[in-house]
C-alpha positions, 0 to 999 in steps of 0.5 A, a space after each residue: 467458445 467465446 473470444 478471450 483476452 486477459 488483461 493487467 492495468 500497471 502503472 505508478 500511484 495516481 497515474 489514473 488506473 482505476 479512472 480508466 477502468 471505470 471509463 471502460 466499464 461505462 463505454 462497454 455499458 457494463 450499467 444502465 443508463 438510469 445508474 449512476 455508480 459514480 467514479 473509482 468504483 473499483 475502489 470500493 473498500 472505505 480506505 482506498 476512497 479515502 487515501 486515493 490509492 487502489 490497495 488489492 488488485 480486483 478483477 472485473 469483466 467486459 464484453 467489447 465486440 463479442 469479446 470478453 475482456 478480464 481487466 485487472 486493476 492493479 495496486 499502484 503503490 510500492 508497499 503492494 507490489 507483491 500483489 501485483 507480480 501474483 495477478 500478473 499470472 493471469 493475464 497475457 498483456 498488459 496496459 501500462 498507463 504512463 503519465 504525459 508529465 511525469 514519464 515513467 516512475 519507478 513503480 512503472 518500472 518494478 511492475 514493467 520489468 515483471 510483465 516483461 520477466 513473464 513474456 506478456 505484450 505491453 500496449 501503452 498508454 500515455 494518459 493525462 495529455 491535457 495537463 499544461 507543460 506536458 510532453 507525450 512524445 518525449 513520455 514514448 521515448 523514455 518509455 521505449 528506452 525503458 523497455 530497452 533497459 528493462 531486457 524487453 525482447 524485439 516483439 515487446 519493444 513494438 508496443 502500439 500506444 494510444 494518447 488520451 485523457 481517461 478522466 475526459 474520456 478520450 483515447 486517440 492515436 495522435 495526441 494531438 487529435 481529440 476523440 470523443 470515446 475511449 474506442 481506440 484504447 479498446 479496439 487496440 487490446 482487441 487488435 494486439 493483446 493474445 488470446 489465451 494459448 490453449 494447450 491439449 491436456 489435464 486440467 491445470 489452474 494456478 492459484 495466483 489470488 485468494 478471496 475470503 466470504 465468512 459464508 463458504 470460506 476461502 475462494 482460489 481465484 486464477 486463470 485455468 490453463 488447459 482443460 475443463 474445470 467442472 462443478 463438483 469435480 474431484 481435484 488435486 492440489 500440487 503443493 510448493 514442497 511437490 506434495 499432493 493433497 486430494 480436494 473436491 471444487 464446489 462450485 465455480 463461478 467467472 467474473 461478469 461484470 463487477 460480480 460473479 457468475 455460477 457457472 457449471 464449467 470453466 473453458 481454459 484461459 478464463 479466469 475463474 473463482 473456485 469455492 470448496 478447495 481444502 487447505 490450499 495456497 497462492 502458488 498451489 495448482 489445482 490438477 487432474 485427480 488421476 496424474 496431476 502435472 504441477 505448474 511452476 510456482 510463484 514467489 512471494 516477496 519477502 517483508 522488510 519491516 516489523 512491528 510490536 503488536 501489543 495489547 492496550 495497557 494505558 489507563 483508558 483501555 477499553 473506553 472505545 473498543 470492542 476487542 481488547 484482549 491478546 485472544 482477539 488481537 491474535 485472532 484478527 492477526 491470524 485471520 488477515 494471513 489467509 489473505 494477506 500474504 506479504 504478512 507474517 506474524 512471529 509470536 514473542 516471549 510474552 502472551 500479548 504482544 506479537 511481532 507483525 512483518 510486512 513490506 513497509 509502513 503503508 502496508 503495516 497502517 493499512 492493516 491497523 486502520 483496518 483493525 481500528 474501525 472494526 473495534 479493536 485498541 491495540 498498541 503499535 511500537 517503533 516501525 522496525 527494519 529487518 536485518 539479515 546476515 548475508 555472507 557473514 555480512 549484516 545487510 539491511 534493505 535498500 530502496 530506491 526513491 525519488 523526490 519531485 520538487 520545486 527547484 529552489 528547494 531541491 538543495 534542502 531535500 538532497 542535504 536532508 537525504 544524504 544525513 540519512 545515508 541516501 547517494 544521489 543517482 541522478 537530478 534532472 529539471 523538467 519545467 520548474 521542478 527538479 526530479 532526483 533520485 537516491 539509494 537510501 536504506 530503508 531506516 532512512 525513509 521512516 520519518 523522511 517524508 514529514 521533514 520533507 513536506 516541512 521543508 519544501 512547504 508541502 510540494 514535494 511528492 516522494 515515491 520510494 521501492 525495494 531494491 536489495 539487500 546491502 551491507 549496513 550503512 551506519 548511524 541514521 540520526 534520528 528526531 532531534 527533539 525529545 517528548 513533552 510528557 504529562 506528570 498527572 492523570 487529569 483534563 488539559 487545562 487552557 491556563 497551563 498550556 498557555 504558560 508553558 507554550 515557549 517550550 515546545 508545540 502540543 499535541 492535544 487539545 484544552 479539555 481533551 483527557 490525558 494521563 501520566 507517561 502520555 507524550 502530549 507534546 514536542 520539546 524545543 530541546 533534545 531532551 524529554 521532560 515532564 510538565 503539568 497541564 493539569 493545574 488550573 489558576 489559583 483563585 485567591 483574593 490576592 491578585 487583582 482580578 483585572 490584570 488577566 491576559 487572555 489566553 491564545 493557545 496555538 492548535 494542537 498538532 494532530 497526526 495521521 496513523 502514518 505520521 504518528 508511526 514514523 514519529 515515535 522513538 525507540 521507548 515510546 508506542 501509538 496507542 490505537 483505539 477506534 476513536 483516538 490516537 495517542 502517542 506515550 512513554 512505553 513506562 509510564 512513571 518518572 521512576 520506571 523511566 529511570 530505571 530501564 532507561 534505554 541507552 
């Protein structure tokens, strides 16, 4: 039996979590010298390099002192938080990381007030203590007081803490005293975080995560509470509904290092990745084959947005995918079930299109970009907030957010949430800028953030979670602008765009093709029209050749997939193909517009 210790890294977006596992990974020698892995390894999918964020929690090992330590690096933004309450499972600490500026945000607090729900020991590290203006020991004390709020009981509210700089790698006990290696972090986990409590019995594993290998299928990965598993040992699983289904495992393998390990058997409190297991679930238990004991099982959140998934239709489909038919939409959308699980998919009246729910609009885009680059064109209308019926009463989710921004432009970011129904809880100024906090319904989000950049020229940081259900708060204005809209199928031509840039800024660039009922631009006024960018210079002998203006045409704006979602109205769609994105009407003609107009 080798020491054990499990531990779960949580803390808010960009607090450096995954930085300080890669600090970790080295200290412990987990490559060799002549490697160089770089940083952020374990963001290893294209997307979370890209966007800066972890997006599925991973598990990777380490050897310290003759003990082994399961590290989980955990998701960090709001959208992913059913992921991280499912790992936390695993683990019998946890490492909550906290920025020395920013103090504890209220990602920090959801995933905290989970560890301590669960009764695991909290060891904290305040981060980022070489930052200007930054103050650790103020960082403790809120994070105390957190704690103190949060319910923690008397053991967990005697949390050590380590000061330190993941980036420069140092941790030490005293913010003040620099050290030149994260030992103190490591040697505290070793001091404080429980070894796995082992108890007499059958065999017992919660199912708390799931992989997927187009070679063996899907792979179970959790923590093994009591007794041995074996390979090639026959197994029952412990359904939600209290069933019981008998399986077989295949094989086993334990986390080393950033892979797996075969193994032949699995001591308890490890964790461990089973291939072979038949129709299972997250929140299944895998038990002994004569009297299987179920274990108690999880919750998984439910969504709070939807989506229209709908076939691409526009004139130029199939110019850039691969896959364009519903067949292969719905497949891809059925195959990401098996391991996305805050996902659902509701199929409608009609063949090709499919209601997709999730946790929010990060959560629906990671998934579409994901589909974009693997070839498929889709088309993607407005982002949708789920209303339920509660006591008679229509509710609609309610999120807590909070805007970090200069202070002399905090009066335009409060008026701008309160248009959309936000109440102001608190506001408090930290150096030169103002940290605020609103309940806003979540149809006030969707489009927020790019009218807040606007306003505050790009500095203000919004972080936002789920908080309940409440009764419908009323209208929400939305876009104050309308569309500009093509009239031909044709080239944008740099002579129309000129001549017709007092009416409102352009989405697309000279030359680029564009089709009739596509939205190519945005309105200076409310309502939509159509214009012709089509039309090119009539080159008679009438005028005089030398009184030509040259023609400056302002960039095109050009949206991200978020950007564009949060954007579109009710009667418009994002068509999404490998290589473009553009927004149109969801009728393309002047005639069918009219006649189903939506009121």
């Amino acid at each position: 039996m080798t020491a054990i210790k499990n531990i779960a890294i949580i803390a808010h977006v960009d607090h450096g979590k995954t930085t300080l596992v890669d600090k970790i990974m080295y200290h412990c020698r987990l490559f060799r010298d002549n490697q160089n892995t770089g940083d952020l390894i374990l963001d290893n999918n294209d997307q979370e390099r890209e966007r800066g964020i972890t997006i599925t929690s991973k598990n990777v090992s380490v050897v310290y002192k003759d003990t082994k330590i399961n590290i989980i690096d955990t998701p960090g933004h709001a959208d992913f938080g059913g992921e991280v309450e499912r790992v936390l499972n695993m683990a019998d600490g946890v490492l909550l990381l906290v920025d020395a500026f920013e103090g504890p945000m209220p990602q920090t607090r959801f995933v905290l007030q989970k560890a301590i729900d669960l009764g695991l020991k909290p060891c904290v590290v305040v981060n980022k203590v070489d930052k200007p203006n930054c103050t650790p020991d103020e960082v403790h004390e809120k994070v105390f007081d957190l704690m103190f709020e949060l319910g923690a009981e008397e053991w967990q509210l005697d949390f050590p803490t380590v000061y330190g700089s993941a980036l420069n790698n140092w941790m030490s006990d005293d913010p003040n005293e620099k050290t030149d290696n994260i030992e103190p972090l490591l040697d505290m986990v070793l001091e404080h975080i429980p070894s796995p409590k082992v108890q007499e019995g059958s065999p017992q594993m919660l199912i708390t995560s799931l992989d997927f290998s187009s070679f063996t299928g899907r792979i179970a990965i959790g923590r093994v509470q009591r007794g041995h598993l074996k390979e090639g040992m026959q197994v029952s699983l412990v359904k939600r509904d209290g069933s019981i289904k008998k399986t077989k495992i295949k094989e086993l393998f334990t986390f080393e290092g950033l892979g797996r390990k075969k193994v032949e058997e699995v001591q308890p409190g490890d964790i461990c990745a089973l291939v072979g297991l038949e129709g299972f679930e997250i929140g299944d238990t895998v038990a002994d084959i004569e009297n299987p004991e179920g274990l108690k099982t999880i919750a998984i959140d439910e969504p709070t947005m939807s989506m229209l998934f709908t076939i691409n239709d526009s004139p130029f489909f199939g110019k850039d995918g691969k896959f364009v038919t519903s067949r292969h939409i719905k497949e891809r959308l059925t195959k990401e079930l098996e391991k996305n699980l805050a996902l659902r998919v509701q199929e409608t009246d009609s063949a090709d299109k499919f209601l997709v729910y999730g946790r929010g609009v990060m959560h629906l885009s990671v998934l579409i970009e994901t589909m974009r680059r693997e070839g498929y064109e889709l088309q993607i209308g407005q982002p949708q907030v789920i209303i339920k019926e509660i006591d008679g009463e229509k509710s609609e989710p309610v999120e807590e957010l909070t805007i970090d921004l200069p202070e002399e432009v905090s009066g335009k970011a409060v008026e701008m949430v309160t248009m959309r129904k936000g109440e102001m809880l608190s506001m408090e100024t930290r150096g030169e800028r103002m940290i605020i906090q609103f309940m806003i319904p979540s149809r006030g989000i969707i489009g927020l953030r790019n009218q807040l950049l606007t306003a505050t020229a790009g500095e203000a940081i919004m972080a936002h979670r789920f908080k309940e259900y409440q009764p419908l708060k009323g209208g929400i204005p939305q876009r104050q602008n309308g569309s500009l809209i093509s009239m031909e199928r044709g080239k944008a031509i740099p002579y129309s765009i000129d001549k017709l840039q007092d009416r409102g800024k352009f989405f697309v660039d000279p030359g680029e093709e564009i089709y009739e009922g596509q939205v190519i631009g945005e309105n200076s006024r409310q309502d939509d029209m159509a214009v012709n960018i089509t039309k090119t210079k009539k080159l008679s002998n009438v005028r005089s050749s030398g009184a030509d203006d040259k023609a400056k045409i302002v960039p095109a704006l050009k949206f991200s997939l978020e950007e564009a979602l949060e954007y579109i109205q009710k009667d418009e769609y994002v068509e999404v193909t490998p290589s473009h994105l553009r927004l149109r009407k969801i009728y393309l003609t002047e005639n069918e517009r009219k006649r189903n107009k939506i009121v």
